[in-house]
Wavefront OBJ file of the C-alpha trace (Angstrom):
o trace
v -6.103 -16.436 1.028
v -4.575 -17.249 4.596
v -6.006 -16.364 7.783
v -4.552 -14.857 10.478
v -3.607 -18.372 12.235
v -1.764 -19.397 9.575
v 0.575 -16.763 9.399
v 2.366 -17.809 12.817
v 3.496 -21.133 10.425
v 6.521 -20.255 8.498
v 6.763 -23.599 6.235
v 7.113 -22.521 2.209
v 9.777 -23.508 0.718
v 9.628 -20.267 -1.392
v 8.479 -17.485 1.450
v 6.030 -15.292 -0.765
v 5.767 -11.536 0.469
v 4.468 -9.794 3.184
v 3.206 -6.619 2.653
v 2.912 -4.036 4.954
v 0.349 -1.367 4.211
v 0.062 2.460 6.471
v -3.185 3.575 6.926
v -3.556 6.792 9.180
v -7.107 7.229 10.768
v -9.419 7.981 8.319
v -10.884 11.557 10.000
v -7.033 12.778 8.577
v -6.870 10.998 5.725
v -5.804 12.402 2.457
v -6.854 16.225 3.216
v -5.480 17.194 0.047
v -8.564 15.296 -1.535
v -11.085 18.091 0.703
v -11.062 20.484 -2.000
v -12.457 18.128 -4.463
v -14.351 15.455 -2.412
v -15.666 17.534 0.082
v -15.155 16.504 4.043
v -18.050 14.263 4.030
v -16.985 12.278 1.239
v -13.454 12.146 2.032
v -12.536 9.835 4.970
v -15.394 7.094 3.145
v -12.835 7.407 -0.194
v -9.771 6.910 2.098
v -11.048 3.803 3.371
v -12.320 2.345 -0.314
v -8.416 3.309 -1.594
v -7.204 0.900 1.245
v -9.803 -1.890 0.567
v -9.631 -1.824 -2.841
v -5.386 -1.692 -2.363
v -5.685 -4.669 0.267
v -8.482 -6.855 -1.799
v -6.136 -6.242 -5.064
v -2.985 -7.234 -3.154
v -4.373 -10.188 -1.349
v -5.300 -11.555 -4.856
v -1.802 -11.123 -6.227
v -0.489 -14.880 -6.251
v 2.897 -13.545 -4.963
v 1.791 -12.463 -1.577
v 0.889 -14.137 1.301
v -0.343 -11.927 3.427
v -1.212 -8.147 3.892
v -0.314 -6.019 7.399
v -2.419 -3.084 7.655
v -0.616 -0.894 10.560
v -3.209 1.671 11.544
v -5.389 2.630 14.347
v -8.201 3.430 13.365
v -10.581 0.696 14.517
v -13.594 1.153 11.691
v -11.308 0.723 9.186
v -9.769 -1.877 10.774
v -12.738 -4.313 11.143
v -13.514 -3.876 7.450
v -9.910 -4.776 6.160
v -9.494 -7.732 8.607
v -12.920 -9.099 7.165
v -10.763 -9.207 3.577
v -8.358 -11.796 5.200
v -5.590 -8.530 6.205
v -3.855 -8.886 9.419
v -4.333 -5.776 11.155
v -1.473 -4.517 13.211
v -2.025 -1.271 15.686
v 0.152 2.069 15.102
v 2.080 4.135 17.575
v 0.447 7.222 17.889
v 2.176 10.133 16.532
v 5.239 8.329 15.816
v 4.916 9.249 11.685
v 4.017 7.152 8.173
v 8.236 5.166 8.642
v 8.390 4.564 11.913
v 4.598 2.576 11.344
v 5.939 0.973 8.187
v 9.368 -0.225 10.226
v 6.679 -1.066 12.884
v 4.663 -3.490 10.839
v 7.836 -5.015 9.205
v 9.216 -5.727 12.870
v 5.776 -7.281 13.296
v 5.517 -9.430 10.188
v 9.328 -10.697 10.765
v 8.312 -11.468 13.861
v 6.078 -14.226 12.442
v 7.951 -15.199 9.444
v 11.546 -14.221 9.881
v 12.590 -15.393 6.278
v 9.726 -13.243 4.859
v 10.680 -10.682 1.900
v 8.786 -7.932 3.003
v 7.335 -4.744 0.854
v 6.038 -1.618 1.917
v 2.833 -0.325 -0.198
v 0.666 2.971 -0.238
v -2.998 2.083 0.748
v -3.887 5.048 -1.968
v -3.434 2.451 -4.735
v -7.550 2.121 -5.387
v -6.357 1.108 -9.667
v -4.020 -1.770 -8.084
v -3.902 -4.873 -10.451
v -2.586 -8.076 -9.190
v -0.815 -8.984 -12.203
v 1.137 -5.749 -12.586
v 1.831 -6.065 -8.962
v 3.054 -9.523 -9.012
v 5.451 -8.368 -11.757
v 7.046 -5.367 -9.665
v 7.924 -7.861 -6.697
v 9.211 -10.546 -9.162
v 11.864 -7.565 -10.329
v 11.896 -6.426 -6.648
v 13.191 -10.187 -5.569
v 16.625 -10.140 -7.354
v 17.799 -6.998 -4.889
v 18.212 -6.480 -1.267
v 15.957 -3.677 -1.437
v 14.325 -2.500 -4.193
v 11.239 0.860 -4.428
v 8.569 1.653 -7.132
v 8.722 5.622 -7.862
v 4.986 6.929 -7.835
v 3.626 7.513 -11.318
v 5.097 11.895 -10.644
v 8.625 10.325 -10.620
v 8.865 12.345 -6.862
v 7.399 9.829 -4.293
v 7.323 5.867 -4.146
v 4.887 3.703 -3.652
v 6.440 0.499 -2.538
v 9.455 -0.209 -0.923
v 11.218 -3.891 -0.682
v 13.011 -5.766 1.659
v 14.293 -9.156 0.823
v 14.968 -11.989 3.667
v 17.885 -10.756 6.353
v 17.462 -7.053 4.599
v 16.113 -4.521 6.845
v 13.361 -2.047 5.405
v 14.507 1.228 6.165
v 11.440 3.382 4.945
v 12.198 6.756 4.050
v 8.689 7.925 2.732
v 7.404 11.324 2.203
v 7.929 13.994 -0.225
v 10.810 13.325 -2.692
v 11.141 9.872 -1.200
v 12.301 8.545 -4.745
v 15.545 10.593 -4.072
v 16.186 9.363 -0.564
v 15.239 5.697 -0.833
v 17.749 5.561 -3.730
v 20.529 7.281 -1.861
v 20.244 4.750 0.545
v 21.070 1.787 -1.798
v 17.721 0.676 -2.727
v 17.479 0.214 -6.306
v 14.834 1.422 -8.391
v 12.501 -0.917 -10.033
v 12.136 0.304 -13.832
v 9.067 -1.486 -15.336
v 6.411 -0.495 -18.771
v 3.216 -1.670 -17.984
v 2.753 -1.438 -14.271
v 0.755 1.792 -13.834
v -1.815 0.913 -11.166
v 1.241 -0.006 -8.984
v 2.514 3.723 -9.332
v -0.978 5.871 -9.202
v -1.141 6.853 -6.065
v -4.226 9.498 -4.833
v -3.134 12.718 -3.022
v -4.996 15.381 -5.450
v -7.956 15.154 -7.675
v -5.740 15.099 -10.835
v -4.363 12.247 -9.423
v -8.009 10.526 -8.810
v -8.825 11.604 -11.971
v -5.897 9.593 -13.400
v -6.547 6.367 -11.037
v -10.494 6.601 -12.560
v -9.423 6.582 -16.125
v -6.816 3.337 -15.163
v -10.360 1.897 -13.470
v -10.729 1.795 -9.710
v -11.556 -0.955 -7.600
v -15.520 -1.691 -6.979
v -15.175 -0.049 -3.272
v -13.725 3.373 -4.557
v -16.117 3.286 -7.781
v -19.294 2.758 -5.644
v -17.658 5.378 -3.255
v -17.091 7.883 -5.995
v -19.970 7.734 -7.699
v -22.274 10.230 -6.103
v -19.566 12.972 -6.077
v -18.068 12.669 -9.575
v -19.144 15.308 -10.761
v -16.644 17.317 -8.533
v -13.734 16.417 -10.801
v -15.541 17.940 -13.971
v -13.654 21.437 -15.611
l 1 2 3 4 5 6 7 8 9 10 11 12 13 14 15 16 17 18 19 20 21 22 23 24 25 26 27 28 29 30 31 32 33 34 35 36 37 38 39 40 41 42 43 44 45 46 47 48 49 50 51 52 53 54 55 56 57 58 59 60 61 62 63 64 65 66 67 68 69 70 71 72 73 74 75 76 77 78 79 80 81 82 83 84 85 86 87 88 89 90 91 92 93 94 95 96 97 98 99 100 101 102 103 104 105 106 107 108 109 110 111 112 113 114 115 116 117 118 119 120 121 122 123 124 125 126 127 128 129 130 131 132 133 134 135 136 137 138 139 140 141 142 143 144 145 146 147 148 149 150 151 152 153 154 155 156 157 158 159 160 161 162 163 164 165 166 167 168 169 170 171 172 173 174 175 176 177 178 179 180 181 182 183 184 185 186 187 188 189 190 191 192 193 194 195 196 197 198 199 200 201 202 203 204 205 206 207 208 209 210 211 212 213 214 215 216 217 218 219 220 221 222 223 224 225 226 227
């Protein structure tokens, strides 16, 4: 894992990727998830998703570093302490114009850097699976992952010299292909696509097997899923 001083040095021969993760502050944090988690429990869940998201990606051997664009400052210290590079938000500018934000700000360390945008709800993440979806993702200018409803997408590429050009939200499967990215079509790479907006879709990321973070975090308040 690199540290933050070492990502100013743009020296591989092969750039690996730079992710760029969106992480709104925590107190509004998947409010979807209220219902079922309760507004206690919530925020604490939205912060394991992102660490256990970050710690999975960091451990992908195709990335070399992780940009977490948000503003909230408690989550911040705890994903900088897993070796992420924490880049502040704009408030109220929206989820794309902080993704476009953080790939302005990763560029402007490592020009030649393929860049990918990724959900920080991915708490099922797998390196390996991910490693696969941005060896597919390299052979295109830009290239997304649809989420695992076939609707959204959960990570969007850029290769070197290609600009980003987020377009999440909603049916953001339909617009990120209409505006030439091509969609990566891979078996096998579910904990890439299970994102967590509702409990069915928690319930779906627990039965892939969550990170440690959102396991320890869930735990007390599992029983809210049940019937």
């Amino acid at each position: 894992m690199r540290m933050d001083g070492e990502l100013a040095t743009n020296t591989d021969p092969t750039p690996a990727w730079s992710l760029v993760v969106p992480l709104k502050p925590l107190v509004l944090a998947k409010s979807r998830l209220a219902a079922a988690a309760g507004d206690a429990l919530r925020p604490a869940l939205a912060l394991a998703f992102a660490l256990d998201t970050v710690a999975a990606a960091l451990a992908c051997p195709s990335v070399r570093d992780v940009a977490v664009v948000t503003d909230d400052p408690a989550a911040g210290v705890e994903l900088a302490a897993l070796g992420a590079r924490i880049v502040p938000d704009a408030p109220a500018a929206g989820l794309n114009a902080a993704l476009a934000h953080g790939a302005r700000a990763v560029r402007g360390r490592r020009p030649a850097a393929p860049v990918a945008a990724l959900n920080a709800d991915l708490p099922a993440l797998r390196p390996a699976e991910l490693a696969r979806v941005l060896a597919r993702a390299s052979a295109f200018p830009r290239a997304f992952l649809a989420d695992a409803t076939g609707i959204g997408t959960t990570l969007l590429s850029a290769a070197p010299g290609a600009e980003l050009r987020p377009a999440f939200g909603g049916p953001s499967r339909r617009r990120h292909s209409a505006s030439g990215a091509v969609e990566i079509l891979l078996a096998g790479v579910d904990s890439v696509r299970q994102d967590v907006d509702t409990a069915d879709d928690l319930k779906a990321a627990l039965a892939l097997g969550v990170g440690p973070r959102t396991a320890e975090r869930w735990a007390p308040g599992a029983h809210a899923l049940d019937g």
